[in-house]
N, C-alpha and C positions, 0 to 999 in steps of 0.2 A: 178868398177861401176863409171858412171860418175857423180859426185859430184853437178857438176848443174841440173843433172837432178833430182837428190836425193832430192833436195829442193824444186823441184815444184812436186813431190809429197806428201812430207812433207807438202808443201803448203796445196795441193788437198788434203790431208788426214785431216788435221785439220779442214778445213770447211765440209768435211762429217761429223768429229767426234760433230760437233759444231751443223751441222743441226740434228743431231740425237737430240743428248742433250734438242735443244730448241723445237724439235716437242712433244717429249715425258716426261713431267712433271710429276709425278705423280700424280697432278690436276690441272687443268685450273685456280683453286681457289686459288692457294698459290704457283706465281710464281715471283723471284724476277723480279724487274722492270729492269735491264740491259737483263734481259731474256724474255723479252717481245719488242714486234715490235711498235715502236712508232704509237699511235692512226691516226695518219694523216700525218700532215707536221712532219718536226724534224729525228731527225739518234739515234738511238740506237745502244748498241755494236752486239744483233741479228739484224741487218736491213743490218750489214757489210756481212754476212755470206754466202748469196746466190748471190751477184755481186762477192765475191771474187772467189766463182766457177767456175762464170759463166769466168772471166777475167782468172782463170788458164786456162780453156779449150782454150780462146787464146792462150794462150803462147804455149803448147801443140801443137796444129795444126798446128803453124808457125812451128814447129821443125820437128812435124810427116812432112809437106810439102816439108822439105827438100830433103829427100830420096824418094818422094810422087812425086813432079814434076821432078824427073831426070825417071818415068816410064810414062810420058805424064801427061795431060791436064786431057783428058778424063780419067785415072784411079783416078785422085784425083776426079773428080767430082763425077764418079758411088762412089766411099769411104764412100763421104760426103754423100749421097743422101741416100745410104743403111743403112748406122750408124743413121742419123739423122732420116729415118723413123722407122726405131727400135725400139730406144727412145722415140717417139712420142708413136708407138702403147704399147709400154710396160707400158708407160703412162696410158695412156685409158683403159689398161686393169686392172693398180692397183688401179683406181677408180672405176671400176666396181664390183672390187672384194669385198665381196664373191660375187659370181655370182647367188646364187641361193634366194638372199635378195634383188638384185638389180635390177630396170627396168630399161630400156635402154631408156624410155623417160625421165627417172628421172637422166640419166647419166653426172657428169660433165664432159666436154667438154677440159678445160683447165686444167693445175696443174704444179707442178713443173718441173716435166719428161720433161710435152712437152712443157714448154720454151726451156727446155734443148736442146732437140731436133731439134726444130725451129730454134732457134738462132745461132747453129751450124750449121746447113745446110744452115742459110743464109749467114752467114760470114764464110763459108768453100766455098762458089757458089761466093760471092763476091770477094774474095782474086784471083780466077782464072781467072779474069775480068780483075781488076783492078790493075795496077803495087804496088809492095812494096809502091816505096816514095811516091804512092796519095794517101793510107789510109787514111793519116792524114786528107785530105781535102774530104775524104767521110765519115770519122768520124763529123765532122763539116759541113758538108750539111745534114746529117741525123737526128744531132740533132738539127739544124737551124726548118730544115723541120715538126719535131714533135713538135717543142715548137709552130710554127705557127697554126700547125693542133689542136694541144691541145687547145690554147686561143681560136680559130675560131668561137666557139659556144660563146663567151660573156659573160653575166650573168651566176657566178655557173662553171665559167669551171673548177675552182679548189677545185669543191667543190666535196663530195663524193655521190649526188643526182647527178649530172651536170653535172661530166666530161664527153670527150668525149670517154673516153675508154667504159665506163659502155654504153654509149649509141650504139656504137656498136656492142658491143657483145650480147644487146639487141633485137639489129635488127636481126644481124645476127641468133641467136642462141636459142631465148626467155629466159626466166626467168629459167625454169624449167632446162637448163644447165650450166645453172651460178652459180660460188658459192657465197654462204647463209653469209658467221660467220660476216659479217660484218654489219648483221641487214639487209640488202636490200640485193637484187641480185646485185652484182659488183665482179669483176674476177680481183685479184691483179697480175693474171697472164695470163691476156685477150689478145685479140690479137695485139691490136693498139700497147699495150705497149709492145710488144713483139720486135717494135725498134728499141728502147731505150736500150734492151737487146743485141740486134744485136752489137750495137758500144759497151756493154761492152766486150764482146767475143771480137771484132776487135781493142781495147784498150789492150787488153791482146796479141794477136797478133804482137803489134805494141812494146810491148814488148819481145814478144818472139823474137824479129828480133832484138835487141838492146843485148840479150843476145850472140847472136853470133857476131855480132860488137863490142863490148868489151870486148877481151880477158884478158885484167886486171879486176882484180875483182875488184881493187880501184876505179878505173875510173868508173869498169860496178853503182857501190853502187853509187859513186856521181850522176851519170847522170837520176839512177832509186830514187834517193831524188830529184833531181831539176827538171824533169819531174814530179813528184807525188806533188810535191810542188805548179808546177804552176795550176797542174789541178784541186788542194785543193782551189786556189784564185781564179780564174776563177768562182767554184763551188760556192764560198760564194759571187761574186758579183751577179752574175744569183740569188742564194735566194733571195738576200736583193732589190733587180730591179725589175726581173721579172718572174721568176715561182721557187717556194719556194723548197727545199732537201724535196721529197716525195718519199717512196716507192712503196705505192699501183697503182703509176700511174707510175712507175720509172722515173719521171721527168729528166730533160736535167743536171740539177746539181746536182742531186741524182746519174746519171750516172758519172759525175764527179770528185765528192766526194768520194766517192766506188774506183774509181780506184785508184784514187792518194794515197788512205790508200792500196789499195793492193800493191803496187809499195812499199809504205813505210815497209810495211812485208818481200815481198821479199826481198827487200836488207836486212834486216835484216837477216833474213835466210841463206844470202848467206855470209853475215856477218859470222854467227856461222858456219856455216855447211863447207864452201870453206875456209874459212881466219883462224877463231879460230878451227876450225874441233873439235868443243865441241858436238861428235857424237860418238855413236859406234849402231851399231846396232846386232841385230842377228846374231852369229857365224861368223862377218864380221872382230874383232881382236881378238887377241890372249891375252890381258891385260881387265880384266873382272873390267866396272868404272860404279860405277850405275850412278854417276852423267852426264855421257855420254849416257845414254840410254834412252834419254826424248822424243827422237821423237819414240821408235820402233811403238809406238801405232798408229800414225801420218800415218808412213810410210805404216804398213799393210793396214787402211784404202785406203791410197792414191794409192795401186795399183791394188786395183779391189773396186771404189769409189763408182759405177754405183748397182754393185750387193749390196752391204750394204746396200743404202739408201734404193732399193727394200726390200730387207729383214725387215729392221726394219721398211716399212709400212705392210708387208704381217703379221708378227708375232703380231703388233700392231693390224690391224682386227681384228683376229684370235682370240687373248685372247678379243678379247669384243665382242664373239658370245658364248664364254664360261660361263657358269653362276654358280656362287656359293653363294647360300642362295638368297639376294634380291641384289647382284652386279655381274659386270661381272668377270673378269680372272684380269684385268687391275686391277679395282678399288679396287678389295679385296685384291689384292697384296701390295698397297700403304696404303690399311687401315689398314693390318694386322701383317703388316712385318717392313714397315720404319715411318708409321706416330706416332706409339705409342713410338716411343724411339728415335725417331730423331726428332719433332716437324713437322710441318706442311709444313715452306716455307722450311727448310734446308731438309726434310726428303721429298718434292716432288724434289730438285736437285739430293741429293744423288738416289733417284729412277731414274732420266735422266740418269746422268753418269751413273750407275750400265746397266741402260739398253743398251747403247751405250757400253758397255765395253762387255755385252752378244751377240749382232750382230758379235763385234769384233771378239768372238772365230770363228765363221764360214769365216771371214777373213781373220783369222790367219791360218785357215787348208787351204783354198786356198794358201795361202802364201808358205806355206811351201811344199805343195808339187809343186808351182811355176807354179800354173793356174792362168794366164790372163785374164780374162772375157771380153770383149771389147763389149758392147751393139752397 
């Protein structure tokens, strides 16, 4: 197997396993603060979790495009177009779901899925455009372009009454498709800022191409710290001047910021995984080292990433249509099981992990019997 790729699943496994964790609390009420999304401005360790996805699936596409453009132009486009509407609709359908609770004017519109989906079909359509070496300067017109459009409106543009993302998916969509938890209708995954998402996919990408330009791993680890470096300062001049590390709007330095720490992971990773090879995984040596066996969990998520997440939204509905006594499946399970003997904030984590670890088993049988899923 090849060992750099091993890593950017590892990568992509860890932030499913991380978004599971942070969706699924066992209450909203007793969640630590590293596991909560900063209220507004500011970076939280969850606020890293879903740019780092979205930056592996660059790296990813740059690699899939290798073997992708020697079949033409046109087959990576129909790829991108097919996959990225998938996504989207698989999207719309797990907010719909259950189906027979939901009406479809009350349907949100946006969500995670279909950033996913968008963002990759835009930076999967871009990249067939655009040569390799001017990424960089279409990453940098994009977010020139967003910071502009974002101040445009004046007073309040960075406020969460005022910005302009909320205001067009206002237009576009009304109220009643928007989601709610933020007190007012505004969509942290609306469309304007959908972007801003864009260059992080094609930051990952611009990565992905650096990994096959550096055949030394030493060199590849310096170059992905001194890239990740400058786009951490860069990131913190844009806050302190002029549009502040936001993620509900994913601002121009919040796009920034996100990458230069995923850049600092990966090398890491590749640190352990290519250099120290502090790995083993499943059936893969013959010398059985528990202390090498830290990613298996990492890795089963990270090769069928897309079905998990799905899973651990469907099974999450699910038990909160089930009802036992005066709660649902969900709540009486964290009331009943982890809150009386594990306390409140530590006893809704261990309910995260546990339940990320129960999705896991259904990605372990995939695993094993070495089904791919590719939405």
């Amino acid at each position: 197997m090849n060992k750099r790729l091993l890593s950017i699943d590892i990568f992509r496994g860890m932030t499913i396993f991380f978004m599971i964790v942070v969706n699924t609390p066992g209450s909203w009420d007793y969640v630590y603060a590293p596991l909560r999304h900063a209220k507004w401005d500011g970076l939280t360790p969850t606020d890293l979790v879903f740019p780092f996805f979205l930056f592996i699936v660059g790296v990813s596409l740059f690699l899939s495009n290798q073997n992708g453009f020697k079949q033409g132009v046109i087959y990576v486009r129909k790829k991108a177009i097919t996959r990225g509407l998938t996504i989207v609709l698989l999207g719309l359908l797990l907010n719909w779901y259950p189906f027979f609770t939901k009406s479809l004017d009350q349907l949100r519109i946006f969500g995670v899925l279909q950033r996913i989906g968008i963002s990759f079909l835009c930076a999967s359509l871009l990249v067939t455009i655009i040569p390799k070496k001017r990424v960089w300067w279409l990453v940098m017109v994009l977010l020139f372009t967003y910071c502009l459009m974002i101040l445009s409106v004046g007073e309040g543009a960075l406020t969460l009454e005022g910005n302009l993302v909320r205001k067009v998916d206002l237009w576009l969509l009304g109220e009643n498709h928007v989601y709610k938890g933020y007190g007012i209708p505004f969509d942290p995954e609306g469309l304007l800022s959908t972007i801003p998402s864009v260059v992080t996919v094609l930051l990952g990408y611009i990565t992905g191409a650096m990994l096959t330009e550096y055949p030394d791993k030493t060199q590849l680890i310096k170059a992905l710290i001194k890239t990740g470096t400058l786009l951490t300062i860069f990131s913190l001049i844009l806050d302190q001047t002029i549009i502040p590390i936001n993620k509900p709007i994913w601002s121009a330095s919040y796009v920034l910021i996100t990458a230069g720490f995923a850049m600092f992971l990966l090398s890491l990773l590749i640190w352990i995984i290519d250099i120290r090879k502090w790995i083993t995984l499943f059936g893969k040596n013959e010398h059985f080292n528990p202390l090498s066996r830290w990613a298996e969990v990492f890795h089963v998520f990270g090769v069928n990433p897309l079905v998990s997440y799905i899973l651990s939204g469907l099974f999450v509905k699910t038990a909160l249509l089930i009802k036992i006594s005066d709660k649902n499946l969900y709540q009486w399970t964290f009331s009943q099981v982890y809150q009386p003997y594990l306390g409140d904030y530590f006893g809704s984590l261990v309910f995260a992990i546990s339940y990320a670890l129960f999705i896991w088993i259904f990605a372990y049988i995939l695993y094993r019997k070495e089904i791919i899923i590719k939405a």
